[in-house]
gemmi code that builds the backbone of each chain (N, CA, C; Angstrom):
import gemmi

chains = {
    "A": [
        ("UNK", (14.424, -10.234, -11.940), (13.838, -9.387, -10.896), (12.430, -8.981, -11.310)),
        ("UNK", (11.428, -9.208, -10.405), (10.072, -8.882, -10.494), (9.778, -7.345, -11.133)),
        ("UNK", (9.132, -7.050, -12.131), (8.537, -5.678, -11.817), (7.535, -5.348, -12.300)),
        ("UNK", (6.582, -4.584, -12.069), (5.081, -4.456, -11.956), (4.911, -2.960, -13.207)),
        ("UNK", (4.417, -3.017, -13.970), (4.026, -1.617, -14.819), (2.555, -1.512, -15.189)),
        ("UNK", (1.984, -0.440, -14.719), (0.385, -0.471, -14.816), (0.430, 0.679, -15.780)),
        ("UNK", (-1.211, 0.127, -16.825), (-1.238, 1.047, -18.102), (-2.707, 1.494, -17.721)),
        ("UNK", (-2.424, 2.101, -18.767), (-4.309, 2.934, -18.796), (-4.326, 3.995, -19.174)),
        ("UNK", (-5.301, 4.792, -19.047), (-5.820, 6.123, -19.471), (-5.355, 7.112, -18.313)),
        ("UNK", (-4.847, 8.391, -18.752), (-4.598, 9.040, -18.098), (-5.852, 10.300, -17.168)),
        ("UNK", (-6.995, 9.874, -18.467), (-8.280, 10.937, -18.143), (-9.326, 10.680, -18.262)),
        ("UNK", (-10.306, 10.148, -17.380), (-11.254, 9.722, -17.543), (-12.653, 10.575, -17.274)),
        ("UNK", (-13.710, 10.335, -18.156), (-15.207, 11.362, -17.335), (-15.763, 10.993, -16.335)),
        ("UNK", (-16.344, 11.584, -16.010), (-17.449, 11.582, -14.182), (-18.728, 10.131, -15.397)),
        ("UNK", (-18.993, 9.197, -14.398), (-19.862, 7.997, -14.784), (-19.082, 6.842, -15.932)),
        ("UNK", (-17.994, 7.498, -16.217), (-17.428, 6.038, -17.132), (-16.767, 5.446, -16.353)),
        ("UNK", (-16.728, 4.307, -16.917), (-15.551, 3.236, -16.205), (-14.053, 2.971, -16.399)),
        ("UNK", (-13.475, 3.532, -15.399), (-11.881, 3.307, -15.714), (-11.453, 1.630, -15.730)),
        ("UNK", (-10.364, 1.430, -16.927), (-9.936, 0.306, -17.013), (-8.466, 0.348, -16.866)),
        ("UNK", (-7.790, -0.848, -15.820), (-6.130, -0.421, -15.533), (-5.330, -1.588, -15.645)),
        ("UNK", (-4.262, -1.955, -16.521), (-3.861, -3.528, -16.809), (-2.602, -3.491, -16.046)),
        ("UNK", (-2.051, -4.408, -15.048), (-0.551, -4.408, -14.901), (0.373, -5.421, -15.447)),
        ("UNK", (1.129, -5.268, -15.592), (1.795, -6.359, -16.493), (2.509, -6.468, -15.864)),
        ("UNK", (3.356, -7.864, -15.734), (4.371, -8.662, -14.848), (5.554, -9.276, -15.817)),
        ("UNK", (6.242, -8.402, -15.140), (7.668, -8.999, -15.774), (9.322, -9.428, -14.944)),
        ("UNK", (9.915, -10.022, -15.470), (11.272, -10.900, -15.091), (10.741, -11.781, -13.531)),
        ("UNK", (9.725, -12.148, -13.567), (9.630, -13.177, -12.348), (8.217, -13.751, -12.881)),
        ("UNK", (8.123, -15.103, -11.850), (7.053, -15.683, -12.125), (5.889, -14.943, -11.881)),
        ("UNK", (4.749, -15.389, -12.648), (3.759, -14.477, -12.428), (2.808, -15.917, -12.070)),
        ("UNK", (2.676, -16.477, -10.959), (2.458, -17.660, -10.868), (0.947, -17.656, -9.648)),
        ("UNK", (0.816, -18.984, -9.253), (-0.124, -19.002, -8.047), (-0.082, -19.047, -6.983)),
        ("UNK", (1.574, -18.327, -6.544), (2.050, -18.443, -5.384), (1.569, -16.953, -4.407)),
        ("UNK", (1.747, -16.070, -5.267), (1.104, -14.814, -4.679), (-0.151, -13.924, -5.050)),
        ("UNK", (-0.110, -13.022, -4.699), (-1.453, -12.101, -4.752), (-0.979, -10.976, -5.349)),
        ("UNK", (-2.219, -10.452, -6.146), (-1.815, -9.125, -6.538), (-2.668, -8.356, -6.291)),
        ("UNK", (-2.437, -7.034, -6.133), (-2.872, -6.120, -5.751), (-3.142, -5.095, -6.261)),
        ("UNK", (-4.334, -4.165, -6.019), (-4.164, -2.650, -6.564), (-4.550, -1.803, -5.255)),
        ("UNK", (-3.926, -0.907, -5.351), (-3.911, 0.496, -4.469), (-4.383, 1.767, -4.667)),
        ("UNK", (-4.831, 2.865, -4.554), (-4.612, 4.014, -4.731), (-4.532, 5.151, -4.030)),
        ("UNK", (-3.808, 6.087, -4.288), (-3.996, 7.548, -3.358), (-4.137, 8.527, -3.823)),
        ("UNK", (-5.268, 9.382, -3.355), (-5.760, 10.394, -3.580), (-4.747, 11.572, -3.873)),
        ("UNK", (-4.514, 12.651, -4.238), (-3.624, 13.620, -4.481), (-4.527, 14.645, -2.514)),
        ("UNK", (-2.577, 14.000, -2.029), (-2.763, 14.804, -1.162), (-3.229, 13.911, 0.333)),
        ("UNK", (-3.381, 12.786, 0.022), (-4.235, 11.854, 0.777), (-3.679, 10.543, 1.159)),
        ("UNK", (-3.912, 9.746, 1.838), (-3.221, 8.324, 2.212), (-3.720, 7.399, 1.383)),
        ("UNK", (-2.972, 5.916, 1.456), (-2.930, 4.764, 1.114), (-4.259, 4.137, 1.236)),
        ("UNK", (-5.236, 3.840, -0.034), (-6.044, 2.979, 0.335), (-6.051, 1.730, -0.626)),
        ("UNK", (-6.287, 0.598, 0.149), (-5.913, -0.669, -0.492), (-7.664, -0.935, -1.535)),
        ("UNK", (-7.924, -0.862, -2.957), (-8.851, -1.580, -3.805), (-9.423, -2.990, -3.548)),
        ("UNK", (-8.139, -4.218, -3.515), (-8.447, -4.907, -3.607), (-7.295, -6.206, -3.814)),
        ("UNK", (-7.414, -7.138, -4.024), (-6.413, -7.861, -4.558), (-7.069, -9.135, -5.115)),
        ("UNK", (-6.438, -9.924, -6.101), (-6.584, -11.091, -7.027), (-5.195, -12.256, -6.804)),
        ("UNK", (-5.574, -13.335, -7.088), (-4.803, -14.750, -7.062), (-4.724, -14.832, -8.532)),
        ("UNK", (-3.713, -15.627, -8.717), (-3.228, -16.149, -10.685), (-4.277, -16.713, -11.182)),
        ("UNK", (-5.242, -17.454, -10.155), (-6.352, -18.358, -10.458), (-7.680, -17.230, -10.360)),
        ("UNK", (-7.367, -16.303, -10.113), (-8.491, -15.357, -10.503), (-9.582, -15.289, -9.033)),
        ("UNK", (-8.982, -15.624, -7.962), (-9.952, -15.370, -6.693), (-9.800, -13.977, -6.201)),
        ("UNK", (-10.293, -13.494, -5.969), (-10.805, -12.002, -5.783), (-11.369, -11.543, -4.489)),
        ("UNK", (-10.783, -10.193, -3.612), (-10.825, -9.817, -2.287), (-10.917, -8.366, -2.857)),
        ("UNK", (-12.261, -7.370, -2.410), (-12.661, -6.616, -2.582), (-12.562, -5.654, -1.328)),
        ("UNK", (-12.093, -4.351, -1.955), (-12.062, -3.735, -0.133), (-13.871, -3.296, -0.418)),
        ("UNK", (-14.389, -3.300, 0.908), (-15.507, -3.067, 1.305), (-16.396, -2.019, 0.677)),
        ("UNK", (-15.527, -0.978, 0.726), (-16.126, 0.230, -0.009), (-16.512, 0.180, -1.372)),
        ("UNK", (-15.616, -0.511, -1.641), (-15.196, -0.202, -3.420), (-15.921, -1.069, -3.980)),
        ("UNK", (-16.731, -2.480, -3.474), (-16.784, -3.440, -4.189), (-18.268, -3.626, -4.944)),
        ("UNK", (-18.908, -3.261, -4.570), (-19.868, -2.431, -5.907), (-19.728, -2.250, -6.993)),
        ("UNK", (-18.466, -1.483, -7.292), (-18.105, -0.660, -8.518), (-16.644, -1.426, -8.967)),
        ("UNK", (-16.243, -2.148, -8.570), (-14.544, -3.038, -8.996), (-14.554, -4.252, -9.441)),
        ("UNK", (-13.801, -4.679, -10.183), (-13.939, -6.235, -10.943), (-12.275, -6.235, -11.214)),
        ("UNK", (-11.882, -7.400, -10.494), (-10.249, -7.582, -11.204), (-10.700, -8.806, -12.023)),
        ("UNK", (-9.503, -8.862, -12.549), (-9.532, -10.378, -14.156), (-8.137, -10.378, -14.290)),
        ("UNK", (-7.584, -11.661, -14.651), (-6.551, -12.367, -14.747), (-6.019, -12.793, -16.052)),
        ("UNK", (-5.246, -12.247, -16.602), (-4.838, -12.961, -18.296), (-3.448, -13.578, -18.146)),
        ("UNK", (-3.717, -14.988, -17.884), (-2.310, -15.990, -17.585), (-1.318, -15.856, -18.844)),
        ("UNK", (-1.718, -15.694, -19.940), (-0.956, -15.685, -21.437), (-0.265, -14.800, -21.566)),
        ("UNK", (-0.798, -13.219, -21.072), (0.061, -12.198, -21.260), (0.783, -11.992, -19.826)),
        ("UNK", (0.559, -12.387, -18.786), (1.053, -12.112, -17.358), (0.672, -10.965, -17.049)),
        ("UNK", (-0.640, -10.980, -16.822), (-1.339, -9.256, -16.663), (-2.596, -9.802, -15.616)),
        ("UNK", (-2.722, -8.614, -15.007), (-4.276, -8.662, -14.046), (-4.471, -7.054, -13.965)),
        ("UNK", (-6.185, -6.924, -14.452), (-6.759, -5.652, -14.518), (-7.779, -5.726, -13.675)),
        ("UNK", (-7.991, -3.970, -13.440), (-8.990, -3.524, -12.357), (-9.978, -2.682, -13.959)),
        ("UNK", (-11.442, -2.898, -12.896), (-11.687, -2.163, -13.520), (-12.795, -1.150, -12.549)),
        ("UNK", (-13.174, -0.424, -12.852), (-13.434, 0.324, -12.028), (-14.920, 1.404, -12.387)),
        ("UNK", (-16.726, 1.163, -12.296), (-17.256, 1.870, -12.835), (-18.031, 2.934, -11.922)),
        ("UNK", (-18.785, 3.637, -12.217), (-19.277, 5.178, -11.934), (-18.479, 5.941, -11.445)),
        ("UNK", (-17.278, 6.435, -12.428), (-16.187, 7.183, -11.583), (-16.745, 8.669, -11.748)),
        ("UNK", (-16.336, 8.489, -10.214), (-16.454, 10.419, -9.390), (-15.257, 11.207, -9.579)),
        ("UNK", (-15.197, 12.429, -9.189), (-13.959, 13.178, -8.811), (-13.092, 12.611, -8.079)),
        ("UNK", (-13.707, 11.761, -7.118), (-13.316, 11.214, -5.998), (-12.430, 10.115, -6.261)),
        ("UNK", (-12.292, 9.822, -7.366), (-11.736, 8.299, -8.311), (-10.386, 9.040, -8.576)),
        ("UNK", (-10.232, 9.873, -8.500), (-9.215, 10.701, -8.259), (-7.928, 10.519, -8.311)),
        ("UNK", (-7.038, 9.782, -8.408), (-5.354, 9.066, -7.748), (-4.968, 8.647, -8.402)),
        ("UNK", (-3.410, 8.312, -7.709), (-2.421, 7.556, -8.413), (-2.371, 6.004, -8.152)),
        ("UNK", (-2.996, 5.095, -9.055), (-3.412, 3.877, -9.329), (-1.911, 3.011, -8.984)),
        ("UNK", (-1.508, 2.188, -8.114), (-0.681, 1.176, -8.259), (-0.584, -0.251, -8.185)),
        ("UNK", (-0.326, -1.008, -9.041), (-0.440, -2.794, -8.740), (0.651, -3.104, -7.789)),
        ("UNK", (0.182, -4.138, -7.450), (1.786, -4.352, -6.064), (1.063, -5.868, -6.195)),
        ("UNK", (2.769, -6.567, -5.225), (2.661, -7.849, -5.228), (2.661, -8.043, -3.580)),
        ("UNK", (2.152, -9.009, -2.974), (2.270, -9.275, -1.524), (3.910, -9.887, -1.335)),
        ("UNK", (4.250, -9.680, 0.063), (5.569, -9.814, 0.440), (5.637, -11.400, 0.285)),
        ("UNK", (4.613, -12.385, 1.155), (5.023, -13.409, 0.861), (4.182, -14.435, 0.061)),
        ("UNK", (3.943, -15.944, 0.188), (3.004, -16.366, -0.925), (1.884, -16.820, 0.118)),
        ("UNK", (1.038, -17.509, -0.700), (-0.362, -18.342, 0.020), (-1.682, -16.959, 0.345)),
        ("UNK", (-1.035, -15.851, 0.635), (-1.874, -15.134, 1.536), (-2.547, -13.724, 0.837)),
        ("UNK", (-3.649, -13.743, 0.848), (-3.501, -12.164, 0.612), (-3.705, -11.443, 1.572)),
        ("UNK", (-3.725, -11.643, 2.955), (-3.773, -10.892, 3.292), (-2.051, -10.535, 4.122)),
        ("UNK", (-1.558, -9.848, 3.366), (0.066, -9.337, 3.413), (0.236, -8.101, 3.130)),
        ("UNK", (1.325, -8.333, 3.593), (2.135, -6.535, 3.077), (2.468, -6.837, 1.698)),
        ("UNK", (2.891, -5.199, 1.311), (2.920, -5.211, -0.274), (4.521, -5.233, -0.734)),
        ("UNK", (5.491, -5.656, -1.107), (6.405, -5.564, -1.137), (7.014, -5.312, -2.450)),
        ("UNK", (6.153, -5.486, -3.660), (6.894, -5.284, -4.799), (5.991, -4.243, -5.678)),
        ("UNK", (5.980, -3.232, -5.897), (5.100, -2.244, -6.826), (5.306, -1.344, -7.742)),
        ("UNK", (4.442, -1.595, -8.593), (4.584, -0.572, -9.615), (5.454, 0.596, -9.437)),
        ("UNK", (5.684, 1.418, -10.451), (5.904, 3.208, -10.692), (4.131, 4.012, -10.219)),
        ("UNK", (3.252, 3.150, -10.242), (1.903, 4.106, -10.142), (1.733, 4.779, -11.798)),
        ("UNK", (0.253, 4.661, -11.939), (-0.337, 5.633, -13.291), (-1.320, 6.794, -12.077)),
        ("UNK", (-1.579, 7.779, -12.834), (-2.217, 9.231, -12.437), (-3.307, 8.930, -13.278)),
        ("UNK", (-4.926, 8.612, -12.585), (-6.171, 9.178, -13.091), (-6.137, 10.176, -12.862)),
        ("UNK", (-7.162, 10.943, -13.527), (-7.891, 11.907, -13.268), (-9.159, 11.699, -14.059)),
        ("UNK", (-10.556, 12.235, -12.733), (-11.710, 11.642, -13.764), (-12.192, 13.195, -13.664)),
        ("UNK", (-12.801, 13.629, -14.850), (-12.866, 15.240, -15.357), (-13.569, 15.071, -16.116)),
        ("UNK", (-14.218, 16.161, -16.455), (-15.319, 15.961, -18.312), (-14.724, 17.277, -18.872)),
    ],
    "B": [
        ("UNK", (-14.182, -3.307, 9.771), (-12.424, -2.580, 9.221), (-11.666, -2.251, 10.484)),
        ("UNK", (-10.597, -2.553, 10.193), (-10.060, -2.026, 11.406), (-9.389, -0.816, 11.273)),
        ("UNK", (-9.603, 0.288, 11.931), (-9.214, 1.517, 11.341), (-7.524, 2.098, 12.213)),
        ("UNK", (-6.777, 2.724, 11.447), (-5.543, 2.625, 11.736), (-5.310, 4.340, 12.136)),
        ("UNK", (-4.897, 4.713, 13.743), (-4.700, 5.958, 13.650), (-3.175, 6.290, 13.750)),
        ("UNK", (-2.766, 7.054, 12.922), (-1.418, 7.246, 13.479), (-1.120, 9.011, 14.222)),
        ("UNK", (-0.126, 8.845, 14.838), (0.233, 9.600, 15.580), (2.014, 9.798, 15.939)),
        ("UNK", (2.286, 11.190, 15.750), (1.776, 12.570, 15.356), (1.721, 12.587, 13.883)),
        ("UNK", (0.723, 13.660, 13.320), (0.430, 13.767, 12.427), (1.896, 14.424, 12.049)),
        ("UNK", (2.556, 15.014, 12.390), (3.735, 15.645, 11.722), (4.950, 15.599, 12.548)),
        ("UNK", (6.063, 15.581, 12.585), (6.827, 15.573, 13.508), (8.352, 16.191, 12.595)),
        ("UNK", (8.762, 17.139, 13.709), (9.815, 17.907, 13.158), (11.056, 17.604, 14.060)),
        ("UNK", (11.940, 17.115, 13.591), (13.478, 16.848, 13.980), (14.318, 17.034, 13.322)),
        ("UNK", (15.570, 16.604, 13.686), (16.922, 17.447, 13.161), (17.491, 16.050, 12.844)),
        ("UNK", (18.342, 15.887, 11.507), (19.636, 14.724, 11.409), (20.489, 14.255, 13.095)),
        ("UNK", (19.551, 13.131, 13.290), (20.541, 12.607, 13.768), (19.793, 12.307, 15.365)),
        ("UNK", (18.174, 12.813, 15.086), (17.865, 12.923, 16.435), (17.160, 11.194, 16.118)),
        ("UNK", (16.233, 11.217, 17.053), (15.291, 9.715, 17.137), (14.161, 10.120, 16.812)),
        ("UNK", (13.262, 9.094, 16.158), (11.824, 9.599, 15.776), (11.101, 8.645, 16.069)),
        ("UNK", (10.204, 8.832, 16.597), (9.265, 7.585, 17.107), (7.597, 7.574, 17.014)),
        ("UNK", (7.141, 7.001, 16.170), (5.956, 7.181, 15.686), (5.103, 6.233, 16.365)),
        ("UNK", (3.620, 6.678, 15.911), (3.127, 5.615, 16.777), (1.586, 5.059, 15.532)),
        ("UNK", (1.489, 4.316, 15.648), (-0.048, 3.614, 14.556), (-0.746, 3.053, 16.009)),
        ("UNK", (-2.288, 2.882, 15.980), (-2.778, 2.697, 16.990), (-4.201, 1.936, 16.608)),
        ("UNK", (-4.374, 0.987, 16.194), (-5.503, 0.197, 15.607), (-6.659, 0.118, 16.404)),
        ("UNK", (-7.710, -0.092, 16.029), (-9.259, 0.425, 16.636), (-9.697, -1.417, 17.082)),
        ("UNK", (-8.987, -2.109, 16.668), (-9.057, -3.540, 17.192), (-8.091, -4.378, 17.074)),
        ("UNK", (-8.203, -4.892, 17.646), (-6.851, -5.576, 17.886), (-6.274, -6.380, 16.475)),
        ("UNK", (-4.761, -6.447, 16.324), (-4.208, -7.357, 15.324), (-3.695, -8.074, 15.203)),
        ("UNK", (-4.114, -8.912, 14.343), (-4.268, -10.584, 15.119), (-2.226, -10.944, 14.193)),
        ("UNK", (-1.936, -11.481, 14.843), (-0.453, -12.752, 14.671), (0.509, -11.387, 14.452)),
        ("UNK", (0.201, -10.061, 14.949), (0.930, -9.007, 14.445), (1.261, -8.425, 13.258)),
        ("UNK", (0.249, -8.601, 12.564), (0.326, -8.129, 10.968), (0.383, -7.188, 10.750)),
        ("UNK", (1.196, -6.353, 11.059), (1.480, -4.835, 10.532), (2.969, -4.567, 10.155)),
        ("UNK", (2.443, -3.752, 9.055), (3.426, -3.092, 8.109), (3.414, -1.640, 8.393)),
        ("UNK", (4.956, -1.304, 8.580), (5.504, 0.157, 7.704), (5.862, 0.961, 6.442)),
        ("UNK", (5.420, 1.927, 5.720), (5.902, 1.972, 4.400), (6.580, 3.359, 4.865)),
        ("UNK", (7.422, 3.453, 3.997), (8.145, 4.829, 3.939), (7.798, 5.957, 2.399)),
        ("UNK", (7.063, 6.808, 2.080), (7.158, 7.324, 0.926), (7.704, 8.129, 0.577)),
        ("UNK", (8.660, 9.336, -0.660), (9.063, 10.494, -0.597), (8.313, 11.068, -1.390)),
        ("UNK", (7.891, 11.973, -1.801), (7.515, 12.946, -2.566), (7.338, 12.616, -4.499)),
        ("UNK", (6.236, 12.090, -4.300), (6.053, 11.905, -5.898), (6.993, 10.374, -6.357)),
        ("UNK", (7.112, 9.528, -4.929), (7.753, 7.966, -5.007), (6.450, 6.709, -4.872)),
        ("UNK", (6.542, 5.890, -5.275), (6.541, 4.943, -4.462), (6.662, 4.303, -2.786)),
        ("UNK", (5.587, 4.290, -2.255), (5.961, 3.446, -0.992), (6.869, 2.447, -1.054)),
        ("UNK", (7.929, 2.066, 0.114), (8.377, 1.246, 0.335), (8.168, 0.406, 1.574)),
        ("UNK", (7.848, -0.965, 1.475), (7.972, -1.460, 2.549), (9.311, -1.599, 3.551)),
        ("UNK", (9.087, -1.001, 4.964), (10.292, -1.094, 5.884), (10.147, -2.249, 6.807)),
        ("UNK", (8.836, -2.614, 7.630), (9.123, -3.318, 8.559), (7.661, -4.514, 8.597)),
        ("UNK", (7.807, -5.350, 8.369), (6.375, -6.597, 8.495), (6.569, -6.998, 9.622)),
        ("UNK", (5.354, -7.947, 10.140), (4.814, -8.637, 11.045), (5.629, -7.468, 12.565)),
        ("UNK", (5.293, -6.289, 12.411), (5.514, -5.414, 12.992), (7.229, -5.121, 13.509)),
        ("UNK", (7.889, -6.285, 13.387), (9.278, -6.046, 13.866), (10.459, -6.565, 12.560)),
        ("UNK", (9.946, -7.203, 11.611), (10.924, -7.731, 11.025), (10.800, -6.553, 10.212)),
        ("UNK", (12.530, -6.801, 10.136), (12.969, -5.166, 8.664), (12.975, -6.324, 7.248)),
        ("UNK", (12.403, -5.586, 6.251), (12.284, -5.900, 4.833), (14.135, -6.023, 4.387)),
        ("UNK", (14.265, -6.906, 3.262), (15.547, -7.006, 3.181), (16.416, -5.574, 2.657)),
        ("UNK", (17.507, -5.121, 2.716), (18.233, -4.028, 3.146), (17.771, -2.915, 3.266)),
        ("UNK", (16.892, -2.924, 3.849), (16.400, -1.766, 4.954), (17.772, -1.272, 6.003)),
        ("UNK", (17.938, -0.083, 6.281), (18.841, -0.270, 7.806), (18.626, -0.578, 8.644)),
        ("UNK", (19.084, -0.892, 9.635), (18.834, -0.784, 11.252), (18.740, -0.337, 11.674)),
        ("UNK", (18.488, 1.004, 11.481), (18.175, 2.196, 12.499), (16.512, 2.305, 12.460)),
        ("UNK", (16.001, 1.804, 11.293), (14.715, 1.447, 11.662), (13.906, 0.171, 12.326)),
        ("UNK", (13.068, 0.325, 13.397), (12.551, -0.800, 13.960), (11.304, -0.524, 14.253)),
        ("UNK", (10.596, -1.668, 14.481), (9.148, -1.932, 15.035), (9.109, -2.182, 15.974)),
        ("UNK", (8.296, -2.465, 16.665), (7.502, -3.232, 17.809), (6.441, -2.724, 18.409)),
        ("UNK", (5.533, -3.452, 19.008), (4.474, -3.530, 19.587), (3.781, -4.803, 19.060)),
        ("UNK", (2.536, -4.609, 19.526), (1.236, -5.801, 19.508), (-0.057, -5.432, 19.608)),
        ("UNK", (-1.117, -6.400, 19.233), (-2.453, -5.992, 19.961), (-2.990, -5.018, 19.166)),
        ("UNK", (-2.735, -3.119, 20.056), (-3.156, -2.845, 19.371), (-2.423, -1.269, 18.727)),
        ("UNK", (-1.630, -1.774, 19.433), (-0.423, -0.851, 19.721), (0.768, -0.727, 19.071)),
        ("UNK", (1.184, -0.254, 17.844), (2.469, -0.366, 17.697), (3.208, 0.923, 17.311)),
        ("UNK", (5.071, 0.706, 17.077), (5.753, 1.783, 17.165), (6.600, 1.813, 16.382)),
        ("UNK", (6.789, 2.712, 15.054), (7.906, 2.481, 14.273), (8.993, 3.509, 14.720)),
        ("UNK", (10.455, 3.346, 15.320), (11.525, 4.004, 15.147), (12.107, 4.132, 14.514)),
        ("UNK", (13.274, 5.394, 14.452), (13.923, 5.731, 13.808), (15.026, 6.171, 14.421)),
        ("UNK", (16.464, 4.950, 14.333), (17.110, 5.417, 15.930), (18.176, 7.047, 15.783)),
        ("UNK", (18.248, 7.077, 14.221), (19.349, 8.306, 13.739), (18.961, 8.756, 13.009)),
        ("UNK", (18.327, 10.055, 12.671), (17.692, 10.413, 11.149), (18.947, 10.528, 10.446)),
        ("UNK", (18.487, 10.094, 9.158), (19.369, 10.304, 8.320), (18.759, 11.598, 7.096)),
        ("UNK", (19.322, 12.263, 6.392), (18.996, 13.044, 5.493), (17.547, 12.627, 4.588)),
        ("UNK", (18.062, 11.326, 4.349), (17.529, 10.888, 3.036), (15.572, 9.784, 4.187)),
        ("UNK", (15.535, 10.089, 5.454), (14.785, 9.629, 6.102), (13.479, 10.333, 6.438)),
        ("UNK", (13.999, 11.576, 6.045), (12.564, 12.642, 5.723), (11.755, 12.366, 4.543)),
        ("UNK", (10.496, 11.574, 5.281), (9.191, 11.452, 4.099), (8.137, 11.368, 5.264)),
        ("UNK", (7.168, 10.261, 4.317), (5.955, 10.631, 4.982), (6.020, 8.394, 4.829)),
        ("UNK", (5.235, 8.382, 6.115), (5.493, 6.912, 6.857), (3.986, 6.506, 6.612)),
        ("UNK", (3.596, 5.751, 6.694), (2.373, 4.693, 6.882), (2.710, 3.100, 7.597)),
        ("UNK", (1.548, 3.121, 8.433), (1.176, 1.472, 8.824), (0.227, 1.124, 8.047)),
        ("UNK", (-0.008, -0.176, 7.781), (-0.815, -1.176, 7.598), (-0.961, -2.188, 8.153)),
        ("UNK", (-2.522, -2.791, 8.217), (-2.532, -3.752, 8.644), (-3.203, -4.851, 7.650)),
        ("UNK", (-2.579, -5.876, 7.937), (-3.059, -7.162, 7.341), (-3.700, -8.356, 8.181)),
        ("UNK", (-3.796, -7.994, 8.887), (-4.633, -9.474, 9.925), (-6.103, -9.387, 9.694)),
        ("UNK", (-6.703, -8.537, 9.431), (-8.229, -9.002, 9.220), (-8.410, -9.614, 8.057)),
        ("UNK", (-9.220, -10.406, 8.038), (-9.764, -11.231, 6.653), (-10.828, -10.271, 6.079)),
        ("UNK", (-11.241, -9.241, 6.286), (-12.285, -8.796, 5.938), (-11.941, -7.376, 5.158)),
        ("UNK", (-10.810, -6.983, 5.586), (-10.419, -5.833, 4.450), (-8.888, -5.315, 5.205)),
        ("UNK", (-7.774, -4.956, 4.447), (-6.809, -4.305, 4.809), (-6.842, -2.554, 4.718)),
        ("UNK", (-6.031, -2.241, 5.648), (-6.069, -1.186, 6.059), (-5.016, -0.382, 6.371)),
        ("UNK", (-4.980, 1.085, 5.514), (-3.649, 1.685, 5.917), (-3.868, 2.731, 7.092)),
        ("UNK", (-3.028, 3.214, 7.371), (-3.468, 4.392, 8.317), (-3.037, 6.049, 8.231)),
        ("UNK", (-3.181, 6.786, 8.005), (-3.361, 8.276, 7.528), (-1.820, 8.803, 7.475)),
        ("UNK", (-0.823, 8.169, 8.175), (0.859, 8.470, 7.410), (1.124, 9.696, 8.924)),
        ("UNK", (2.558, 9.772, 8.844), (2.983, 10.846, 9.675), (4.064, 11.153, 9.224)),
        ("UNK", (3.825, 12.629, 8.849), (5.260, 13.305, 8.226), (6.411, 13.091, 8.924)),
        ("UNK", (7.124, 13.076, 8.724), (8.657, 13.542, 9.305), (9.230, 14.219, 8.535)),
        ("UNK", (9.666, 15.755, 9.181), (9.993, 16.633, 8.355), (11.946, 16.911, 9.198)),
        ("UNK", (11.958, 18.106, 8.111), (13.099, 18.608, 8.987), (12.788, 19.784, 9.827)),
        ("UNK", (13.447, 19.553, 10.869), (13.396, 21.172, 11.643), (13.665, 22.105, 11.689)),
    ],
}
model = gemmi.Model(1)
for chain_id, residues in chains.items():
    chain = gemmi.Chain(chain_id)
    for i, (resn, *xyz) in enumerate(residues, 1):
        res = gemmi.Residue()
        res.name, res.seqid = resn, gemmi.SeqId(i, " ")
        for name, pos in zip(("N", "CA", "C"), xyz):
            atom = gemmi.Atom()
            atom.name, atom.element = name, gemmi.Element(name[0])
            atom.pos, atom.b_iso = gemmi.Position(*pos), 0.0
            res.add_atom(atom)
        chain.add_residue(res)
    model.add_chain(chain)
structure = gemmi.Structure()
structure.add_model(model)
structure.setup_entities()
C-alpha cells in the first residue's frame, strides 16, 4: 500500500528557503503518476504548489513559481520542494500527494501524506 | 485560473437531514474535472467524488456529485455523525493551474 511521508524543518526565518522531501513507500514510485505538493494556511483553504513526474517534468502553480523548484531522487524514492523568500505568509501545513490516476497531472489527489507544519518566524 | 466559489460558506443541519453544497467555477470545466475532498479537524483531506460524479473507492453512497460546465453539486443524502467537516472542490481541467475552492463547513445544528 502506497504511502507518502514528508520531512523537513519545522521553523523556518522570514527570507530563507524552506526545503521539504517526501518519501514513497510500499508502492511503485514509478512514471506512471504525478506528484504533488499542497499547502494550507492555518485557518485557510487548499492551495495546490505544484506537481512533478518520476522523470522530473515540473507544473508550477502560477503564483508560486518564482520562488519553487521540485527535484526527483529515483534511488531513494523521494521528490522535494523547495521553496525561497519565505514570508509569514509561507505559513502551513505542507503535504505531498499522489494523483488519482496515471499519465496526467492534471488530477485529483488521491493518496497523501500526514502533512508537516511550517512556520516561518525569526 | 479558474477560480472556484463555493457556496454556503457554512451550513448547519441535524443527523440525518440532506446537505447540498454547491462549487461554482468562474469558467467553464472542461471533460468535468472536478473533485470533492472531505476534511476533519487537524486531518487530512480525503478524496470523495472525481470527474464530478464518480465516488472514490469505499466512499458511501450517500455521497454524490453532479453537475457540469460550470456548475456543480456535492450531496449528502443522510448526515451521518462522523460527516461533519469542512468539504472542498477542485478542479483539474485547466492545463494552466489547478484549483481548489474556499471549502464549506458543515456543522451540526
Amino acid at each position: 500500500q502506497l504511502q507518502l511521508q514528508e520531512s523537513g524543518p519545522g521553523l523556518v526565518k522570514p527570507s530563507e528557503t524552506l526545503s521539504l522531501t517526501c518519501s514513497v513507500s510500499g508502492d511503485s514510485f514509478n512514471n506512471l503518476y504525478y506528484w504533488a505538493w499542497i499547502r494550507q494556511s492555518p485557518g485557510k483553504g487548499l492551495e495546490w504548489i505544484g506537481s512533478v513526474s518520476y522523470s522530473a517534468t515540473t507544473y508550477y502553480s502560477p503564483s508560486l513559481k518564482s520562488r519553487v523548484t521540485f527535484s526527483v531522487d529515483k534511488s531513494k524514492k523521494q521528490f522535494s520542494l523547495k521553496l525561497t523568500s519565505l514570508t509569514a505568509a509561507d505559513t502551513a501545513v505542507y503535504w505531498c500527494a499522489r494523483t488519482l490516476g496515471p499519465h496526467y497531472w492534471t488530477d485529483a489527489f488521491h493518496i497523501w501524506g500526514q502533512g508537516t507544519v511550517v512556520t516561518v518566524s525569526s | 485560473e479558474i477560480v472556484l466559489t463555493q457556496s454556503p460558506g457554512t451550513l448547519s443541519l441535524s443527523p440525518g437531514e440532506r446537505a447540498t453544497l454547491s462549487c461554482k467555477a468562474s469558467q467553464s470545466v472542461s471533460d468535468s474535472s472536478l473533485a470533492w475532498y472531505q476534511q476533519k479537524p487537524g486531518q487530512t483531506p480525503r478524496l470523495l467524488i472525481y470527474g464530478a460524479s464518480s465516488r472514490t473507492a469505499g466512499i458511501p453512497d450517500r455521497f454524490s456529485g453532479s453537475g457540469s460546465g460550470t456548475d456543480f453539486t456535492l450531496t449528502i443524502s443522510r448526515l451521518e455523525p462522523e460527516d461533519f467537516a469542512v468539504y472542498y472542490c477542485q478542479q483539474y481541467g485547466s492545463s494552466l493551474s489547478l484549483t481548489f475552492g474556499g471549502g464549506t463547513t458543515v456543522e451540526i445544528k
